[in-house]
Structures are given as C-alpha cells and as structure tokens.
N, C-alpha and C positions, 0 to 999 in steps of 0.2 A: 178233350185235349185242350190246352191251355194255349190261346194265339197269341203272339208276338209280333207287332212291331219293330224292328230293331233298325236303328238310326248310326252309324258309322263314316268315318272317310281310311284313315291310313290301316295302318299292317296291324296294329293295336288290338283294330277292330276283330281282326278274322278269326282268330282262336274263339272267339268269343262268339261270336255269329256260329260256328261250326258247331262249339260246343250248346250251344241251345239245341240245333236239329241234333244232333245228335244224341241228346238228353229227351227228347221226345215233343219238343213243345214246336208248335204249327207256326212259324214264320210266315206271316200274310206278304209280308211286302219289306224289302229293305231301302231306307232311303239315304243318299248316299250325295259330297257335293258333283257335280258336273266333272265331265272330262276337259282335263285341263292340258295345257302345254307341259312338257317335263325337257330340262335338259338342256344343254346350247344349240341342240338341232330343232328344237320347240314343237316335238312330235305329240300330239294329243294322246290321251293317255288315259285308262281307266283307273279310277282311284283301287288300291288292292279289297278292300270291301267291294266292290260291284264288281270284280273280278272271282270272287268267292260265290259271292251272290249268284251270278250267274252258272259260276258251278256247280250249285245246288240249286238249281232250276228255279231260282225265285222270282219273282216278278222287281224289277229294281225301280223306280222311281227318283229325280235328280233335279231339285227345282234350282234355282239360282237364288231365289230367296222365296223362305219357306210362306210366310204373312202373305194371307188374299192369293196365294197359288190357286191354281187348280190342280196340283198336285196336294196340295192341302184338304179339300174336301175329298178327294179320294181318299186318303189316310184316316181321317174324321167317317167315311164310310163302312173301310174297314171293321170300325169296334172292337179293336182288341182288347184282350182282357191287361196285357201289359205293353208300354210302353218302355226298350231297352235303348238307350244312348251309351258310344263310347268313343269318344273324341269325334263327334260327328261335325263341329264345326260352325254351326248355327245358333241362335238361340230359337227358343221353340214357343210360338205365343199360347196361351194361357187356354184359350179354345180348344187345343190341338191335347194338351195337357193333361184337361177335363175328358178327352173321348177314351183316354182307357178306363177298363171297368173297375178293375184292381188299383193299380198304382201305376208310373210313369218313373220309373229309375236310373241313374247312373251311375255307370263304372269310373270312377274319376281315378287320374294316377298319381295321388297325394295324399297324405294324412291329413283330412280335414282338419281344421280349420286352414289347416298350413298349404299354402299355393293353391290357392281358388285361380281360376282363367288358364289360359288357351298352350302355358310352357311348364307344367309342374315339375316335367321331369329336367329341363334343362335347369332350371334353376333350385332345385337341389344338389344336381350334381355342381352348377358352379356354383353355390354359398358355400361348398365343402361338407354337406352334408353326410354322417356317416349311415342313412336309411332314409327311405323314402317310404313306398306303399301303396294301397288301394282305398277307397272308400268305396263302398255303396251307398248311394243318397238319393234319397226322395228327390224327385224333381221341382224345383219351383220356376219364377217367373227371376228371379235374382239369381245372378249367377252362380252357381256352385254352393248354394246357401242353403239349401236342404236338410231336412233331419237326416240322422247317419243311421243308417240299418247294419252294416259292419263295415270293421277292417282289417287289417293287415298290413304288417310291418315289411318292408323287404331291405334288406342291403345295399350298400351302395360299395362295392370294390372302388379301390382304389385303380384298376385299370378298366372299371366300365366307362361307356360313353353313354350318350343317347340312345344311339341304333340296340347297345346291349343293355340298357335298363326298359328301353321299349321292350323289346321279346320278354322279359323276364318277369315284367307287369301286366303283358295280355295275359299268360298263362295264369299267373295268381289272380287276375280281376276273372278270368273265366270261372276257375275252381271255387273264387267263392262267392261267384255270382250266382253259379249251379247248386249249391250250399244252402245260399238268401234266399232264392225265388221260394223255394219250397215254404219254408218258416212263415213268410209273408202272408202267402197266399193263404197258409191256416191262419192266420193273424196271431201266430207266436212272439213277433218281433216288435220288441218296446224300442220305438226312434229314440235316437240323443241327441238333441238340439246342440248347435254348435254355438260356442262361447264368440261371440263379437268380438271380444279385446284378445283372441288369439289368432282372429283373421290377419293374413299373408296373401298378397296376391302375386302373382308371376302372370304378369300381361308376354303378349308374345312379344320376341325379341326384334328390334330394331335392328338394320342397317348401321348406323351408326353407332349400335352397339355390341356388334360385331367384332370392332378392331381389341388387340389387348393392350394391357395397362399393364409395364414392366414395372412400374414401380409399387405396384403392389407386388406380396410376399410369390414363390414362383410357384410355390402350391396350388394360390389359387390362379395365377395363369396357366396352370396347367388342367385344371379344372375348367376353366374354361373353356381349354382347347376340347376338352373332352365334352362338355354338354353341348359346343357350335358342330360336334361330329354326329351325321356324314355330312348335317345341313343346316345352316348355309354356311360352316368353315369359318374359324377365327381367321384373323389377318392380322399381320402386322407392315409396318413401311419401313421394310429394310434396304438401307443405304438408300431410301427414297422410293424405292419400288413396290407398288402393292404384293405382298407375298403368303399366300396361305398357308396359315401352322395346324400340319396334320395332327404331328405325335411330338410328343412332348415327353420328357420324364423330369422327376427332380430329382436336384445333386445334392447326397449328404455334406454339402463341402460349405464354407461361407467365403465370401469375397469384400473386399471395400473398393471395388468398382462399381461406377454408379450404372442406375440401374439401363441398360441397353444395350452394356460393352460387350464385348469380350475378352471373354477370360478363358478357355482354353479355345484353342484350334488346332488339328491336325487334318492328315487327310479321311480319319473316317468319324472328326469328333467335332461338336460345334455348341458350346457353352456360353449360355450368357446371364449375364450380371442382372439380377433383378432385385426387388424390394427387400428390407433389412438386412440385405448381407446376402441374399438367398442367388443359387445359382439353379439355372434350368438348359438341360441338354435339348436342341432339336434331333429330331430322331428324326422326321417325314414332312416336306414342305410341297408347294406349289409355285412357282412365279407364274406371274401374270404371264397367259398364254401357251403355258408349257404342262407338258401332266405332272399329275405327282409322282416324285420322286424322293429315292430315301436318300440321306446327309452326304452319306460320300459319294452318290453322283452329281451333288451341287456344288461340292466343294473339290471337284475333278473340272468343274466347269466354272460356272459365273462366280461361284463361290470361294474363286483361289485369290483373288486381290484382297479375303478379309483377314484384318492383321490383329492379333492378340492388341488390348487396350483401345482398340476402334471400336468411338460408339456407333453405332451402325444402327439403334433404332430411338429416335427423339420421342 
C-alpha cells in the first residue's frame, strides 16, 4: 500500500484527503496549521482539514512553524512514499521534501505558470478571468515553481465567488490528483517545466486592498466583490461610513455620472455610477456593526437620505 503524507489547512483540503483514503492509499499523518481564533467572538477553531482528519481516525500534527520542529522529524520519520500539499499554508524546507520516497506533490488552484502564491483563486476571479484550474506540481524549494505533472481547465461563472470556485477546484484537484498518483508512481509521467516569462503571482490580499475602486469599469468591481466573498468582504466608504459590499450585479445601462454617484434609487433599487460610463446595482451590504442585509432593508433604513446624483462614494 502506497503511504501518504498529506499537508492541508481549509475546505479545499478535505475532498482531497478523503479521496486518497478512500482510493486506498495509507495516510500516515496529516499536518495541518494550528487552531486559530475564527469570527468576532474569537472562538478557537479547527482548521476543516483536521476536522476531516480526525474523522478518519488519522493522527494530525499542527506545528506553528514547520523548520527545526519536532513535529518535523516526526514527519521525516514517517518515510512516506509521497508527499501531498493543498493550500496547506507553509512553505516546506527542502529536508522534509527529500524524505518522501516517490515524489512530494501539489494541488495548486491555478493554471501554472499563472498565480503562483497563497490567492489564485481570488485573483482570477478579480482580473475577470473567464477559467481558472488546477495544476499538479512537483514540489520544490521556490514557490509554486515546479514541474507540471497535469492540469485542468475549470470555469469561472459569472456569478461564482471564492467560496463557489473553492468547492469546484477541491473536487477537480481531487479527481485528477487520483488520476496523477497512479501514472507517477509507474513513472509514466513526462514533467513540463514552467516558462518563467509566463509567471503571475497572486500574493495574498491586503487589508488595504480590500476597499473597491469605482472608478474602474463596474464589472470588475463586481468581480471583486465576488473574489473578497465570504472572506474578508469588499468595502466601500459610503457617505463616509465603512460598509461591506456583499453582492453586486452589473447594469446593462451607461451613465455620465461620475463614478460613485447615483444614479437610480428607489425603495428596493440602488445604482451606482462607476468607471467608463458603467453602472453597478448593490444587491447585499453590511454597515459597520450591523448584519448583512439585502438593499431594500437599508434603504427602509439608513439608506433613505440617499438622493439620485449624490456622490455618496469619493
């Protein structure tokens, strides 16, 4: 039987861990990051990988950093024949690397060369991309730089977010991770170096890059809104107030108000003027303090002083 390693933190992970045991291959141990604070109540929390892990009676492991652990030479004890990572979180030193007997692989959620690092999928869906995908890749010592063993192409809708291009990338990185191992392991599989001059990176996203920009076109404010969904939520500073923009749609319509105004308002509609002309509907927001709520309970409420042609966001 063929043991595994496998290295995860979020929901990405779990398809993918389940389907290894469940394909027959001996999970030694999963390592996973630490339990953390979740939420305004900052209740500690098991990452959903050690939550899986555990349900599958696995032994879990959770160093805070992996380098000179003693959670490290346990793993290095191990000797798996493979090494699986997917969105685990860490980088993995070169030691730990060398100790599987096979290969040490990743499920990455990008079309190599395209978004190496730690946000692929948010930032596909905000450059407007219409596909995204999986690679498998050799592991190295440099980020996401690996030889490519396969991939696949996935979709990007027009009404996915994160949360929904997440679920839709575990299951295709699981099926054609269960695909790969096999080929590998006979050494059927010719690697394809990835071209340096089509490297992309997508580092994780900033705090400050967070808020949205109206005056670009409202498409891709709305893309945005969709890749900061469920976490950690666009914002904008309307009429001065931090306010979180859930949902979003765009209006086949164009406007020559500049970009922040508005441009329609009723009681259950709320349009606003953004880049080239482009108009974009709030469908689902947040003010600071208050839960989300959809348009016409905010515009029943704080949201009745706003007047068609008020820019409302600078």
């Amino acid at each position: 039987m063929t043991t595994v390693l496998f290295m995860g933190t979020p929901s990405f992970g779990v398809p993918i861990l389940k389907g290894l045991v469940d394909r027959g291959y001996q999970v030694l141990g999963v390592v996973t990051q630490p339990d953390r604070p979740v939420g305004r109540k900052h209740q500690i929390q098991k990452s959903p990988v050690k939550q899986q892990a555990e349900a599958l009676g696995i032994p879990v492991l959770q160093p805070e950093k992996i380098s000179g652990s003693q959670e490290m030479a346990q793993m290095i004890e191990m000797q798996p024949d493979l090494i699986v990572t997917a969105a685990f979180g860490q980088f993995l030193p070169t030691k730990l690397l060398s100790a599987a007997k096979i290969a040490a692989v990743n499920v990455h959620g990008s079309l190599l060369p395209k978004y190496r690092g730690g946000a692929p999928v948010q930032y596909a869906i905000m450059n407007g991309d219409n596909e995204t995908g999986i690679s498998i890749i050799y592991m190295v010592k440099k980020m996401d730089a690996g030889d490519i063993l396969a991939q696949q192409a996935v979709p990007i809708e027009k009404t996915d977010d994160t949360a929904s291009m997440f679920t839709k990338l575990s299951f295709v990185g699981r099926d054609l991770l269960l695909e790969t191992l096999p080929k590998l392991i006979a050494g059927k599989i010719k690697p394809v170096k990835q071209d340096p001059k089509q490297v992309v990176f997508s580092p994780t996203v900033k705090p400050e890059e967070e808020q949205l920009d109206f005056t670009k076109p409202a498409f891709l404010v709305d893309a945005k809104v969709r890749a900061l969904r469920p976490d950690p939520t666009a914002y904008v500073m309307l009429n001065g107030k931090r306010t979180k923009i859930w949902k979003t749609a765009v209006v086949d319509q164009k406007t020559t108000l500049a970009p922040g105004t508005v441009v329609e308002k009723t009681k259950h509609q709320l349009q606003l003027a953004a880049g080239q002309g482009s108009i974009l509907e709030i469908l689902e927001l947040q003010p600071a303090g208050k839960p989300r709520q959809l348009i016409t309970d905010y515009l029943n409420g704080a949201g009745q002083a706003l007047k068609i042609g008020q820019k409302v966001i600078n």
